[in-house]
FIGU-663724 format. One line per 2 residues: number of its first residue (from 1); for each residue x, y, z of C-alpha. Coordinates in Angstrom, 1 decimal. Layout:
N
NUM = X,Y,Z ~ ...
This chain:
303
1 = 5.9,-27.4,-6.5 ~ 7.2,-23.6,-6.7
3 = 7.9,-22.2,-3.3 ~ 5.9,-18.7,-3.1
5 = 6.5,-17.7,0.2 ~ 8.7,-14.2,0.3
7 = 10.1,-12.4,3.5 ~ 8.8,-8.7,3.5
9 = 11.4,-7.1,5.6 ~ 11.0,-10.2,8.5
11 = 7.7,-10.6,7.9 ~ 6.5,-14.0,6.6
13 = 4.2,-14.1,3.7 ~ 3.3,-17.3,2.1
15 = 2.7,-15.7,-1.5 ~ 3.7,-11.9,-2.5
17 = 0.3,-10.9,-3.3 ~ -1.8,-8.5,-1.2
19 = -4.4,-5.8,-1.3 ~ -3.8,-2.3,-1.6
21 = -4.8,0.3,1.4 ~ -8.1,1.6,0.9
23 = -9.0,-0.9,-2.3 ~ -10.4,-3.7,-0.1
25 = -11.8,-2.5,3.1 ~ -11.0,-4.2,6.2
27 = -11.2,-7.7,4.2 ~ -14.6,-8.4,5.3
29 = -16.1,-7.2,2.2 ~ -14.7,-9.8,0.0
31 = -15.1,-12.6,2.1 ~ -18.2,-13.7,-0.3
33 = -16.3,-14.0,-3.0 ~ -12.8,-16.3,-2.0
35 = -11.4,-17.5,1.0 ~ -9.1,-14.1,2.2
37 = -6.3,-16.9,3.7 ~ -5.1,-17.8,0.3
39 = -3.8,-14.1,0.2 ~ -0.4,-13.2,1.2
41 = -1.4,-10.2,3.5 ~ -3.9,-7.5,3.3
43 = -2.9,-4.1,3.7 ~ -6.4,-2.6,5.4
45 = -8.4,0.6,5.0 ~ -6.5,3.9,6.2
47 = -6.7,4.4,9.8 ~ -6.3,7.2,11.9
49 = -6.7,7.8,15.3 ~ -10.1,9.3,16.1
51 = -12.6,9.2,13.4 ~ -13.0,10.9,10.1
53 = -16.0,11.5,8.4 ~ -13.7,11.9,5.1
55 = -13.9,14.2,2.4 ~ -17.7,15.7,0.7
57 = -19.4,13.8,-2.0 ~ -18.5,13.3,-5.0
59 = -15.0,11.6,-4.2 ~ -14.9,9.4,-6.8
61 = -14.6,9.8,-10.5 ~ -13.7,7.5,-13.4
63 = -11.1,8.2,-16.2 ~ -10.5,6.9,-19.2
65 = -7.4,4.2,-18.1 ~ -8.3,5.0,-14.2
67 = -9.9,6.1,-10.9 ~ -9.4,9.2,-8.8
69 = -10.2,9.5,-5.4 ~ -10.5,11.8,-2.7
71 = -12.0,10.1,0.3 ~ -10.1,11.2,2.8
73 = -9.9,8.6,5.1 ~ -12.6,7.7,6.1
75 = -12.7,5.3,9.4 ~ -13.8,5.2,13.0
77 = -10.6,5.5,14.9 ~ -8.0,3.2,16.0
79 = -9.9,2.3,19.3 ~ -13.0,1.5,17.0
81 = -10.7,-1.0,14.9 ~ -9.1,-2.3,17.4
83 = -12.1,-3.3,19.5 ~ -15.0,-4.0,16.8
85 = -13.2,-4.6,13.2 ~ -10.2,-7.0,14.3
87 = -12.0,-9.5,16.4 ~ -13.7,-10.7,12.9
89 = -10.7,-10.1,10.5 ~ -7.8,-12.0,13.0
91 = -8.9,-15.4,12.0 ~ -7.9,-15.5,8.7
93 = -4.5,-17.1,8.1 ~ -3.0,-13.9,6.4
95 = -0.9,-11.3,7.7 ~ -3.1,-8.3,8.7
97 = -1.4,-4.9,8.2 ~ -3.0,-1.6,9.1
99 = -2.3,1.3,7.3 ~ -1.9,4.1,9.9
101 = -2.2,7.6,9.2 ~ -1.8,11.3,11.1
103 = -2.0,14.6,10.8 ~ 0.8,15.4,13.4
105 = 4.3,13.1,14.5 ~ 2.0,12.5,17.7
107 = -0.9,11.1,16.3 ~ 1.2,9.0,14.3
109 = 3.0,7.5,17.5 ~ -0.7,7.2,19.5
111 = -2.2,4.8,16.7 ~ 1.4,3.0,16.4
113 = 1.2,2.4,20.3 ~ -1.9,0.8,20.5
115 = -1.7,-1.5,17.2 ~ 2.2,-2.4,19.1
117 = -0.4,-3.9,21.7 ~ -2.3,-5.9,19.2
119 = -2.1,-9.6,19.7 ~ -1.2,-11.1,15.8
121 = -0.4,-8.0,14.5 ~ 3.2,-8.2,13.0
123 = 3.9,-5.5,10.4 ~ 2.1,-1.9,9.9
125 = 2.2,0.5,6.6 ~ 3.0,3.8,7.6
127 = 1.2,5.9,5.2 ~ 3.4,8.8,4.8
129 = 1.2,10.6,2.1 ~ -0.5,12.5,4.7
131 = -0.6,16.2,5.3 ~ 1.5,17.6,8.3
133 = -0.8,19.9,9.8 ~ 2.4,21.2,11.7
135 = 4.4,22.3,8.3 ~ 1.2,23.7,6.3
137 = -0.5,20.7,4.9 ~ 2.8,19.6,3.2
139 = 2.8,15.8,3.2 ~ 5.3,14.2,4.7
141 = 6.5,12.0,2.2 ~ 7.5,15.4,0.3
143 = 10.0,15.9,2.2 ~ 12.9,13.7,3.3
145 = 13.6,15.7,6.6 ~ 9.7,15.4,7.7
147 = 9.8,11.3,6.3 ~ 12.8,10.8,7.7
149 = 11.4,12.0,11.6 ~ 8.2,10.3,11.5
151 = 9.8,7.1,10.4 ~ 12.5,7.6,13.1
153 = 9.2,8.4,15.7 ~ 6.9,5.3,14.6
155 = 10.4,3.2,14.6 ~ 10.9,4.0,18.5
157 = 7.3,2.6,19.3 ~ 6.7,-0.4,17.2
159 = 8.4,-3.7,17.4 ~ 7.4,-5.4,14.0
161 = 7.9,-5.3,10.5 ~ 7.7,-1.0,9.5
163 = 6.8,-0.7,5.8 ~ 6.8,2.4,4.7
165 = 4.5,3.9,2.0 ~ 6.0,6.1,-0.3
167 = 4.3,9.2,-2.1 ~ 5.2,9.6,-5.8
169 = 4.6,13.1,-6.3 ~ 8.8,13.9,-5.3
171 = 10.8,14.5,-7.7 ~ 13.2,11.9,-6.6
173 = 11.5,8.9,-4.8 ~ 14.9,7.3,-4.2
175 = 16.3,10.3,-1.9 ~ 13.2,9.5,0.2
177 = 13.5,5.6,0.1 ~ 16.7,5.8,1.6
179 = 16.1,8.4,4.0 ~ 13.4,5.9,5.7
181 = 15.7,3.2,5.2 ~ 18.7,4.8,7.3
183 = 15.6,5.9,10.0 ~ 14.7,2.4,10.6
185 = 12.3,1.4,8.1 ~ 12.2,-2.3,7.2
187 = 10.3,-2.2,3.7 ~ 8.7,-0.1,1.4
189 = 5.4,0.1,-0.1 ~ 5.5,2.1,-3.5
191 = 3.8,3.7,-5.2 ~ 0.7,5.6,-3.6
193 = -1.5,7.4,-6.0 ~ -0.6,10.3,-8.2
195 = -2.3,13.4,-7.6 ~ -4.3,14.2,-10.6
197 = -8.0,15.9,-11.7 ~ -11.0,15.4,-13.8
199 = -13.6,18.4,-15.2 ~ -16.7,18.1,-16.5
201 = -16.9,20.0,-19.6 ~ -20.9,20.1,-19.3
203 = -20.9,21.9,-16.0 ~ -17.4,23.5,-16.0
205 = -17.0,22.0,-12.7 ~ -14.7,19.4,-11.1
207 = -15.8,16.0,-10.8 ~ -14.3,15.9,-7.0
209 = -15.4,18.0,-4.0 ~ -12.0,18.6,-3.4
211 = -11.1,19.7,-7.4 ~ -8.0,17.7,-7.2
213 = -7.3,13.1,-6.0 ~ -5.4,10.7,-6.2
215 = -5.1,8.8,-9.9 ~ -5.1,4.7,-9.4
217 = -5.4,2.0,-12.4 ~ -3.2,1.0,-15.3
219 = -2.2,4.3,-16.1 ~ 0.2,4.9,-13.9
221 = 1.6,1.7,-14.0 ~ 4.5,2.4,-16.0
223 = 5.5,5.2,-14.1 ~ 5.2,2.9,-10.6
225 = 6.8,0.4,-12.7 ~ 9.8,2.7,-13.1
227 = 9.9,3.8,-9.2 ~ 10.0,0.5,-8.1
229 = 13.1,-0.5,-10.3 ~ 14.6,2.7,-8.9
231 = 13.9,2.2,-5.5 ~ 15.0,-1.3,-5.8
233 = 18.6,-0.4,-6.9 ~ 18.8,2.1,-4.1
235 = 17.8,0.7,-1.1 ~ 18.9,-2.6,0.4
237 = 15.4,-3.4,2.2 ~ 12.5,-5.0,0.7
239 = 9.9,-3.4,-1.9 ~ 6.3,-4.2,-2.0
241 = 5.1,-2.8,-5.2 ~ 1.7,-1.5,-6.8
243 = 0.6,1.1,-9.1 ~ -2.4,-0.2,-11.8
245 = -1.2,-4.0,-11.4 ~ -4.6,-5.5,-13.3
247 = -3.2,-9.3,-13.8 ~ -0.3,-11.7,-13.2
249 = 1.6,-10.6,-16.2 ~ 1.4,-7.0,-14.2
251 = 2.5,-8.7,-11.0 ~ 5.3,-10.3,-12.8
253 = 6.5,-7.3,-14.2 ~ 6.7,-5.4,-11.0
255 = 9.2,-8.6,-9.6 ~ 11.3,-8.3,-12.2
257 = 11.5,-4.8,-11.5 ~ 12.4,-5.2,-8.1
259 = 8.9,-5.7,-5.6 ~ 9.3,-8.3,-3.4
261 = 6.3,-8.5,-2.8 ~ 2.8,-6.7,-4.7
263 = -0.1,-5.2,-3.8 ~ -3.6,-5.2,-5.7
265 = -5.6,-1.9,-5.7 ~ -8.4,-0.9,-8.1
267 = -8.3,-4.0,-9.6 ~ -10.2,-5.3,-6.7
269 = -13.0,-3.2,-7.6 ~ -13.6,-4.8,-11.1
271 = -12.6,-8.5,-10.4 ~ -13.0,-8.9,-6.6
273 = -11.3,-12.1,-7.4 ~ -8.3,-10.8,-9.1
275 = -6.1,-11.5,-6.2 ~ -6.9,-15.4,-6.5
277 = -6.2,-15.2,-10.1 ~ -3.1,-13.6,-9.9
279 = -2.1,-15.9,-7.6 ~ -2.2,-18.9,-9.9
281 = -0.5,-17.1,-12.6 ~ 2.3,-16.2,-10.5
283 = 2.8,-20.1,-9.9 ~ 1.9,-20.7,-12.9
285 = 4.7,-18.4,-14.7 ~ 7.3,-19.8,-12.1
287 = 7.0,-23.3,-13.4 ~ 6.6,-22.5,-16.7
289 = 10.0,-20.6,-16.6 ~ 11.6,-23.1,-14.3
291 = 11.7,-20.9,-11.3 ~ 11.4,-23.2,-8.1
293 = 10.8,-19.9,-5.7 ~ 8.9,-17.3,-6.5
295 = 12.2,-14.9,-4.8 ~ 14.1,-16.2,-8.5
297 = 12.2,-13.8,-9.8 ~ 12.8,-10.4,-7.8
299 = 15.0,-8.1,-9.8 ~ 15.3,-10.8,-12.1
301 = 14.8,-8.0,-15.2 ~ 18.0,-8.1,-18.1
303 = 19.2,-5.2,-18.9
C-alpha cells in the first residue's frame, strides 16, 4: 500500500489532492457525482465578509487552451457561510478550507476572526490577489510590503494552518513567497490565475464586462509549473500547487516540481470527477515507481 497522506504546513491531509478556490463551489455541488471525503481537502468558493453581488454578465469566456473569468466574488458573506453553507459541508471527512478575501487589512482580520471560531475548521487560504482599496486597487500580492502586512495581520488572529495564495502577475513570485513566509505564513498556495483578455472580432467588443480576467486551464500550466519549482527552492514551508493541472500525469509533475500538495481548478468543470481519477493515478504512479509515500515524490525532479 503507498502511503498518501502529506502534511500541508501542520495540516493533515490524507491524499494531496484538492479543489481549487472558486472551481468547485462550496463542495455541495459535486456531491452527485463522488463521495467529496475521498478528497484531500477542498479549498471553497471566495468569501468575503458581507455579500457581493460579483462582477456584470458576461464573466465568463472560453479560449482556445483556457477559461477567463471575472466573477468577482461572488458569495453571501462570512455570517451567511458560517451559519447556512457549513452545517451541510462539516460532515465530510475532508479538510474544509475557506478562501477569505478583503478589500481592506480590516476586513481581512473580521472574516479571519469569525472562521478562528469555527468548530473543525483547521487551515484557511488567504487570498491575497485582491485589490487594496486603501493603496488604489493595487492587489496585495503585488507588493511584498502590502503581502507581507496582511499576512502578519491574519497571522495575529488565526490559530491554524495559514496558506497563503500567491498572485502570479509579480515579476518575482519568490520575493513574495518569502516575505509571507518570514510574516508567519505556514504554506503557500500558487499559482492564482493570470490576468489575461479575450475580443470578439465580430463585435469589436470584449468578451468580459470587465474587458480584462483571470486566465485558468492548461495553458498556463507551464508557467505555474515553473513558479512552483521556484518557490519551492526558496521557501522552507510547504507548496500547494495548481495552474491547468487536467490529469495525474499533471499532478505528478507539479510534485516533482516541488507542491506538496495540488489543487484541481477548471478541470472540475469538464470532468467533475477528475479529482477521483487523479487520485488513483497518483497511487497508481507511486507503486509503479516504487514510491511507498506519496512525500518520495515532492521535489523529487533530476536536474
Amino acid at each position: 500500500m503507498v502511503d498518501l497522506k502529506v502534511n500541508l504546513g501542520g495540516l493533515q491531509l490524507k491524499n494531496p489532492v484538492t479543489t481549487a478556490s472558486g472551481t468547485f463551489g462550496f463542495g455541495t455541488e459535486f456531491a452527485d457525482f463522488f463521495d467529496l471525503s475521498l478528497l484531500g481537502g477542498i479549498f471553497v468558493k471566495g468569501i468575503t465578509l458581507k455579500n457581493r453581488e460579483g462582477n456584470d454578465y458576461p464573466r465568463m469566456a472560453e479560449t482556445a487552451s483556457g477559461m477567463l473569468n471575472a466573477v468577482g466574488l461572488q458569495n453571501k458573506g462570512i455570517d451567511y457561510f458560517i451559519d447556512s453553507i457549513y452545517p451541510e459541508i462539516k460532515h465530510y471527512n475532508t479538510e474544509i478550507i475557506p478562501n477569505v478575501n478583503g478589500s481592506t487589512v480590516e476586513e481581512y482580520i473580521e472574516v479571519t476572526e469569525k472562521i478562528n471560531e469555527v468548530e473543525g475548521i483547521n487551515a484557511i487560504e488567504l487570498n491575497i490577489s485582491c485589490p487594496n482599496v486603501k493603496e488604489g486597487g493595487m492587489a496585495f500580492g503585488v507588493s511584498c510590503p502590502s503581502a507581507i502586512a496582511v499576512t502578519e495581520a491574519v497571522r495575529e488572529c488565526f490559530d491554524g494552518t495559514l496558506i497563503v495564495k500567491l498572485s502570479p502577475n509579480v515579476t518575482d513570485i519568490t520575493e513574495i513567497a518569502k516575505g509571507v513566509e518570514g510574516a508567519g505564513a505556514d504554506a503557500v498556495s500558487l499559482v492564482n490565475t493570470f490576468l489575461g483578455m479575450a475580443i470578439d472580432a465580430q463585435t469589436r467588443k470584449p468578451l468580459l464586462s470587465t474587458i480584462t480576467g483571470g486566465l485558468s486551464g492548461p495553458a498556463i500550466k507551464p508557467i505555474a509549473l515553473r513558479m512552483v519549482w521556484q518557490v519551492f527552492n526558496a521557501v522552507k514551508i510547504p507548496v500547494s500547487g495548481m495552474g491547468g493541472i487536467m490529469n495525474a500525469t499533471d499532478a505528478i509533475e507539479f510534485m516533482l516540481a516541488g507542491a506538496t500538495s495540488i489543487q484541481i481548478g477548471t478541470a472540475n468543470f469538464i470532468d467533475p470527477q477528475v479529482s477521483v481519477k487523479v487520485i488513483e493515478g497518483i497511487e497508481n504512479y507511486c507503486k509503479d515507481n516504487g514510491f511507498d509515500s506519496v512525500t518520495d515524490l515532492v521535489g523529487a525532479l533530476e536536474v
